[in-house]
C-alpha positions in Angstrom: 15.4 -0.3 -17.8 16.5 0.3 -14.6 15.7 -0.5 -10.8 13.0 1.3 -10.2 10.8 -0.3 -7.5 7.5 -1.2 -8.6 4.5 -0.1 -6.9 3.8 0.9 -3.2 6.5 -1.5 -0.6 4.1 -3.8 1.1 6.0 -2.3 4.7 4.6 -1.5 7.4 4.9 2.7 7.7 8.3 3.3 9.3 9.8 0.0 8.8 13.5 0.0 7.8 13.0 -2.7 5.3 11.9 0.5 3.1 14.9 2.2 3.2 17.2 -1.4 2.4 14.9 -1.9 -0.7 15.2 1.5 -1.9 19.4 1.7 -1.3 19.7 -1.9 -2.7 18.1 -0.6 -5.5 20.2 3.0 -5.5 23.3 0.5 -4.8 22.5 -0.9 -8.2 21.8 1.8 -10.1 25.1 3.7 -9.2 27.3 0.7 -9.7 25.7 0.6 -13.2 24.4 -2.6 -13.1 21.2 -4.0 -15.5 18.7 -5.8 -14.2 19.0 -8.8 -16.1 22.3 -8.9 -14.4 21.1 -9.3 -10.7 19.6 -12.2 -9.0 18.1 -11.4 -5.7 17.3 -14.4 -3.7 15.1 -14.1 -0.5 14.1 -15.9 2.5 10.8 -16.6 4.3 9.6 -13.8 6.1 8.6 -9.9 5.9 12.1 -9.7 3.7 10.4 -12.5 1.2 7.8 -9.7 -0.1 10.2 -7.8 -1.9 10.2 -10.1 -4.7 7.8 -9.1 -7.1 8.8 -5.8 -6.3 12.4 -5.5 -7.6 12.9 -5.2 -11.2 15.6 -8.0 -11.2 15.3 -11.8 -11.5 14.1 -13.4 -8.2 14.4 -16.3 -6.4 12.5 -17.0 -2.7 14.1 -19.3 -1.0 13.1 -22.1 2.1 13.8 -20.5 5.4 17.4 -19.8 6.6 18.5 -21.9 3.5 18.6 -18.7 1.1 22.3 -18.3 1.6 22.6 -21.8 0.1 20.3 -21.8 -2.7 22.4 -17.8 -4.0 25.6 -20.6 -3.2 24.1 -23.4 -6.0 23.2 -20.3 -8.3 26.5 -19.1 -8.2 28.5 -22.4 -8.7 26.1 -23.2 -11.4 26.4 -19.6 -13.2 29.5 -20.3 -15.3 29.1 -16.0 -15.2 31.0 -14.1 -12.9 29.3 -10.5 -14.4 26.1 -12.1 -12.5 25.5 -10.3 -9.2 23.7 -11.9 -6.5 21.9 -10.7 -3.6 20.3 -11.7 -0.5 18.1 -10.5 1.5 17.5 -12.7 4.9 16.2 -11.4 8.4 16.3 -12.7 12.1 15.1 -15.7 11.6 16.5 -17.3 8.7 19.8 -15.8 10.1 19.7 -17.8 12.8 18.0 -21.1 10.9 20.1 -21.2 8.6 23.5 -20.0 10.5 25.8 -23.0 9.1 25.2 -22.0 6.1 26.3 -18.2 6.4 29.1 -19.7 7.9 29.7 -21.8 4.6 29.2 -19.3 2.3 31.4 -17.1 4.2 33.7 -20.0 4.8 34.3 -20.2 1.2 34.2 -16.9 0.4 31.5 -17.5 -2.4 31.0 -14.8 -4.9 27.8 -13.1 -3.3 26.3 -10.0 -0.9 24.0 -10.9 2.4 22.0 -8.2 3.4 20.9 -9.2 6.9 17.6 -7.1 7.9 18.2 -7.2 11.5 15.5 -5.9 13.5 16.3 -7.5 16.6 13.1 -9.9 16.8 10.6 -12.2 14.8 8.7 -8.9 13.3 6.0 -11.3 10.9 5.3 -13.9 13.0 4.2 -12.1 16.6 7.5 -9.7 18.2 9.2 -12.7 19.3 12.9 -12.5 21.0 15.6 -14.3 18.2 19.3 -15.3 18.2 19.8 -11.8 17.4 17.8 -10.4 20.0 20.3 -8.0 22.5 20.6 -8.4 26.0 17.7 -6.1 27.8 15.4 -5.5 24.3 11.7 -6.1 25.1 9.7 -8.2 22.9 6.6 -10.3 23.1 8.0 -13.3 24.5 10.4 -11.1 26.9 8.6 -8.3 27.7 11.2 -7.8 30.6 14.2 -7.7 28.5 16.0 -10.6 26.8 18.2 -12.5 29.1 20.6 -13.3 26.5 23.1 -12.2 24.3 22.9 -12.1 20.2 24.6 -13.6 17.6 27.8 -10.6 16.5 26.6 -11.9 12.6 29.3 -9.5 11.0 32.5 -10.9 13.5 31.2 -14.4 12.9 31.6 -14.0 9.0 34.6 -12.0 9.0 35.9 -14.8 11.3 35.2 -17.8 8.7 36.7 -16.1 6.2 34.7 -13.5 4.6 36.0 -10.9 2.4 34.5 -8.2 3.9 31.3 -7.7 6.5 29.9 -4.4 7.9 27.1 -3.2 10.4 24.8 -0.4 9.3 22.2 1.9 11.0 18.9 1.3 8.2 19.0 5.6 8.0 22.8 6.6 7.2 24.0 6.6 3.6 22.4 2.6 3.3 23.2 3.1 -0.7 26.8 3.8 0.2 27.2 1.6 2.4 25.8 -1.5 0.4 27.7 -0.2 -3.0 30.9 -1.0 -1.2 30.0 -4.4 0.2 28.4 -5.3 -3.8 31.6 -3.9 -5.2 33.9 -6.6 -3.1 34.6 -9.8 -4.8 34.3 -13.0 -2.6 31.6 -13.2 0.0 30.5 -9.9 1.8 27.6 -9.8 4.7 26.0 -6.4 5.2 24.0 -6.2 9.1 21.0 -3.4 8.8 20.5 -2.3 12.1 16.7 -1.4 12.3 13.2 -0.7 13.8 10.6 -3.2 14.2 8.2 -0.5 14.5 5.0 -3.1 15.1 6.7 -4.8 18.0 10.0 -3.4 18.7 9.6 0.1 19.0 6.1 -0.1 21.3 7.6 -2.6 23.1 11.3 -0.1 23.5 9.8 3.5 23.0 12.2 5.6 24.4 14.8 3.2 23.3 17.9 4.8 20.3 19.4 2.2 18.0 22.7 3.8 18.6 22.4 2.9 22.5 21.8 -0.6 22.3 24.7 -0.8 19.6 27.0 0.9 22.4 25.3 -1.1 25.3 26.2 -4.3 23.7 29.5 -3.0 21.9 28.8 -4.0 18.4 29.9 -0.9 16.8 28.9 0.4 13.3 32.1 -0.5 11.8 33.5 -2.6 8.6 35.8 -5.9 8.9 37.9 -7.3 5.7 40.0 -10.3 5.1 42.1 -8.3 2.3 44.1 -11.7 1.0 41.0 -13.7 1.2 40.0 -15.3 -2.2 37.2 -16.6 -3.7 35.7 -20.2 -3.8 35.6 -21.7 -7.5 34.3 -24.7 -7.5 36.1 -27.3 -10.1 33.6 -27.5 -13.4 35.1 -31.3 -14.4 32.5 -33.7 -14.4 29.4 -31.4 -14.4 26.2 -33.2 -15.2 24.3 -32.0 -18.8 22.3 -28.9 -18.3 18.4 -30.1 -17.4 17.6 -27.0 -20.0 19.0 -29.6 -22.9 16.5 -31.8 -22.6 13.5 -30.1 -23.1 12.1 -30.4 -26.4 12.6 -28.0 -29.2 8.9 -26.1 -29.8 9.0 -24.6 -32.9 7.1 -21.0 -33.8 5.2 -22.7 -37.0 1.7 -20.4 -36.3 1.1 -16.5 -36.6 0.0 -13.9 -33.6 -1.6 -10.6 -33.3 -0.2 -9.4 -30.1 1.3 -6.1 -30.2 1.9 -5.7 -25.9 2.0 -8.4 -23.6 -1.4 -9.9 -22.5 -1.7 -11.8 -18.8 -4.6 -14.6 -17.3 -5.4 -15.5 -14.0 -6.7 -19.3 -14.5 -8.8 -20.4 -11.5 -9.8 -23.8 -10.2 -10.2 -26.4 -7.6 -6.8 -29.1 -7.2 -6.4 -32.3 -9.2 -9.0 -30.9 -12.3 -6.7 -29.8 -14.6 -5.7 -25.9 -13.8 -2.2 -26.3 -14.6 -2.5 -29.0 -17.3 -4.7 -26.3 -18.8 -2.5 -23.2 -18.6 0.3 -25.5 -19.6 -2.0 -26.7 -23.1 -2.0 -22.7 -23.6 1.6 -21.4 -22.8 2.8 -24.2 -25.4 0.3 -23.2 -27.8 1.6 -19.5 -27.4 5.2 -20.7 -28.0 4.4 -22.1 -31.1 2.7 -19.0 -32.7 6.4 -17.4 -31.9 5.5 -15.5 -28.2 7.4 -15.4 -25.5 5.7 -16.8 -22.2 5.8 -17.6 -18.6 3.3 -19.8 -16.2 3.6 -19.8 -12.5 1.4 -22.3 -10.6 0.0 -22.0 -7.0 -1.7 -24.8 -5.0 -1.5 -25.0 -1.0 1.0 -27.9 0.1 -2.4 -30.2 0.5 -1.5 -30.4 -4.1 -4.8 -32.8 -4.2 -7.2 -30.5 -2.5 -8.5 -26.8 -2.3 -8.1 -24.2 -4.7 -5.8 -24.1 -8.2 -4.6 -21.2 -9.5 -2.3 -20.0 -12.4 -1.0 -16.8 -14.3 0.3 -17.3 -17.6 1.9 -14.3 -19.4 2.4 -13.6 -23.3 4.6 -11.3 -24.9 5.4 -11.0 -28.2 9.4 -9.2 -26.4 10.9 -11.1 -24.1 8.9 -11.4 -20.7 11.0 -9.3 -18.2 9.0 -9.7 -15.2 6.6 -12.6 -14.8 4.3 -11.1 -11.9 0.8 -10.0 -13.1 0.2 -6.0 -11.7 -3.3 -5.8 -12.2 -6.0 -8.5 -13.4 -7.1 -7.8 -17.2 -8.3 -11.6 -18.1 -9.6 -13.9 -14.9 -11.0 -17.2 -16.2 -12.6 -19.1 -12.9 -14.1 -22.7 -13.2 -15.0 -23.3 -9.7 -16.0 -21.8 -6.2 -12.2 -23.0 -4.6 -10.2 -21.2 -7.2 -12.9 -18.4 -6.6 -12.5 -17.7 -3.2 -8.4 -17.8 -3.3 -9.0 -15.0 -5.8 -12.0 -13.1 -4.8 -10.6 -9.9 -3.5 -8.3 -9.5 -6.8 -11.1 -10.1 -8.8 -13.6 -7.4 -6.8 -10.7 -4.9 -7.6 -10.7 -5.4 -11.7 -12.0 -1.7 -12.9 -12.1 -3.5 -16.4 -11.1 -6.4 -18.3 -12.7 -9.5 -19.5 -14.2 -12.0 -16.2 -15.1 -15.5 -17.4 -16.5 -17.6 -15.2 -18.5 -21.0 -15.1 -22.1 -20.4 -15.2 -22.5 -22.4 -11.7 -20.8 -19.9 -9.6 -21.9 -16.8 -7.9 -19.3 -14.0 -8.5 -18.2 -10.8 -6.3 -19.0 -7.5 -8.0 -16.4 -5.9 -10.3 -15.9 -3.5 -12.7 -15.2 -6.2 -15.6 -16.6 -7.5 -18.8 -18.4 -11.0 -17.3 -19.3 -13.9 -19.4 -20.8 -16.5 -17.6 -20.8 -20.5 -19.8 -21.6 -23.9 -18.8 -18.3 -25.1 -18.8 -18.5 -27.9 -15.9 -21.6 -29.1 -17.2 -20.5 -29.2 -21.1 -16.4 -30.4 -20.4 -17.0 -31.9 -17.0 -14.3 -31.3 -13.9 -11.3 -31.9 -15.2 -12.0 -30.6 -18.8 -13.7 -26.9 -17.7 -10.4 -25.3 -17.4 -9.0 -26.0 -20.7 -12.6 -25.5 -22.6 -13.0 -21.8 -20.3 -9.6 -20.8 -21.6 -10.2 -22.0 -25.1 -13.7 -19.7 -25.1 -11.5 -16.8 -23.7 -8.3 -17.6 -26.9 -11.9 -17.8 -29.1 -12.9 -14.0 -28.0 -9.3 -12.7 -27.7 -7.9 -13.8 -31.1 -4.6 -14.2 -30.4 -3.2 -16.9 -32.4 -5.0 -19.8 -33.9 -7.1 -22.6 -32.8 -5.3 -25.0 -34.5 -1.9 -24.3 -32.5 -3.8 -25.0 -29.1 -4.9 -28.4 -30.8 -0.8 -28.7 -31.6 0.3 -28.1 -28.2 -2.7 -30.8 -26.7 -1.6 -33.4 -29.1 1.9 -33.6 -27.1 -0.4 -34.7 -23.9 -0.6 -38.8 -23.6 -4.0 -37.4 -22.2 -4.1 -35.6 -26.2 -8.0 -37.0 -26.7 -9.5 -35.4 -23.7 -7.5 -32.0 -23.7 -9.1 -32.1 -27.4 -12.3 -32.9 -26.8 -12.2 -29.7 -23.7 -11.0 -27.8 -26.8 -14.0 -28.8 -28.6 -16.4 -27.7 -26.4 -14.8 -24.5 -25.4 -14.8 -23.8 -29.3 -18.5 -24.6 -29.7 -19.8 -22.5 -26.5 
């Protein structure tokens, strides 16, 4: 396998960030790295949405505080072959600042690709700390009064093994292949159009100019005897990984490709309880599985959701590409999903009987699940009916994986009815 982006970028047409995903991944690829082998950790922002689209393990970080969080992955990889990337913009530059200036500080084992294009591009064309002097945006529409923060002299400054500035258009792959290639800490600065904002806003304006205006040339810096930050390993706490329990594969499966489910519901009745009943059960018919769980930050109200993949290889990339299995238990979890679920050209839709659904290529079976399992039992007994028409492994291993519940009698009896509609 390797780094081939998937799908369509989610960019807006002549954004740079294009070009930085596509020579991160062409960085990659020529330095012969796998992608089990790269950790890409993003912050908050229009650079965030590359996650589910690089074929490598991701992490999205709080914003500014990604430089950190590829820091603590680092210290606790006990792997130097590991290669990790990040991928920040203006504003969690600027947020999280100190900690670039750690990282860099301590010359920590990892590449910062900084897509600068000069202003807040998702959240309105706003100026930043890496606004220059004279650049238009939404909040100066008469030019910035300020300065910007020189990101690559900074680094290079604290320490850094090696920083660079780059125009987004000219030999990007090259350019980043070097800065991976450097042991220690290396910042690469992508100098780019906000085409949205910052190009209406400076239309006859060349990036090359304002690099020349505020003399920030496209140039590299190294610290050559710089070395890098090893944290001492005496006195590490146990791994958390050791104290999960063992769950062994004691039930059969007829899965010959991976198989994925969107689970649907409202907060606080059991949507991740549920998916988590089923992803146990799947482990211990011998499949390899992963469940992500989304909520909004209220946790006790609005909509539940969660995608639980299984595989009988090992789960490479967790996301769900296209819904195949949609299970929805109530009108919350169906409006957070609607528009997925109006694109499904086939699959199998289950759905409680109460609720009105959008139209959609799918199978649809609609069951009284609320009324026969109540609230908090209509998730489990919806995903049990949809295990029932699937096949996939047996009955009994869902009742395994419930009985580990201190709540094992009422996941049972959701079971039950789920088996009997």
């Amino acid at each position: 396998m390797g780094f081939e982006l998937k799908n369509d970028l989610p960019y807006c047409p002549g954004c740079g960030h294009h070009q930085i995903m596509e020579g991160t991944a062409d960085a990659c690829e020529n330095l012969e790295w796998r992608p089990n082998d790269v950790i890409l950790v993003t912050d908050i922002g229009c650079v965030g949405l590359a996650d589910k689209y690089f074929p490598s393990h991701t992490i999205h970080g709080l914003h500014g505080r990604s430089p950190a969080l590829a820091a603590g992955i680092r210290f606790g990889l006990d792997d130097p072959s590991k290669h990790i990337i990040v991928f920040i913009g203006d504003g969690g530059s600027t947020i999280g600042l100190q900690h670039l200036m750690e990282a860099a500080r301590l010359n920590v084992n990892m590449t910062v690709v900084v897509h600068n294009n000069m202003l807040y591009g998702m959240t309105g064309g706003q100026s930043s700390g890496l606004t220059p002097e004279g650049y238009s945006t939404t909040t100066d529409r008469e030019g910035s009064l300020t300065g910007s923060y020189n990101l690559p002299k900074l680094v290079n400054g604290a320490g850094a093994s090696f920083a660079s500035r780059v125009l987004f258009n000219e030999n990007l792959a090259d350019e980043l292949k070097v800065a991976f290639a450097k042991p220690g800490f290396s910042l690469v600065e992508v100098i780019e159009y906000c085409l949205s904002y910052g190009h209406k806003l400076n239309p006859k304006t060349r990036l090359e100019d304002i690099l020349e205006e505020q003399d920030r040339p496209l140039d590299h810096w190294e610290n050559e005897d710089a070395s890098e930050y090893v944290p001492e390993k005496t006195g590490r706490s146990t791994p958390l990984f050791s104290d999960l329990p063992d769950i062994p594969a004691e039930f059969s499966h007829q899965l010959t490709e991976p198989v994925s489910v969107l689970v649907g519901g409202s907060a606080g009745e059991g949507v991740q309880t549920a998916a988590q009943v089923i992803s146990q059960a799947a482990m211990r018919a011998g499949l390899e599985v992963s469940k992500k769980g989304e909520y909004p930050v209220t946790v006790g109200s609005g909509f539940s959701a969660a995608e639980v993949l299984m595989s009988p290889e090992e789960v490479q990339f967790t996301g769900i590409n296209s819904l195949d299995n949609v299970i929805m238990v109530s009108s919350e979890g169906l409006e957070h999903s609607s528009s997925e679920i109006e694109s499904m050209k086939e699959g199998l839709f289950i759905a409680d009987k109460s609720l009105d659904l959008p139209e959609n290529e799918a199978e649809v079976i609609q069951k009284t699940f609320r009324e026969k399992a109540g609230e908090k039992g209509a998730a489990l007994s919806a995903l049990t009916y949809w295990l029932k028409q699937r096949g996939i492994f047996p009955m009994d291993a869902l009742v395994k994986a419930a009985e580990t519940s201190k709540h094992s009698d009422a996941l049972k009896e959701s079971i039950k009815v789920g088996t009997d509609l």
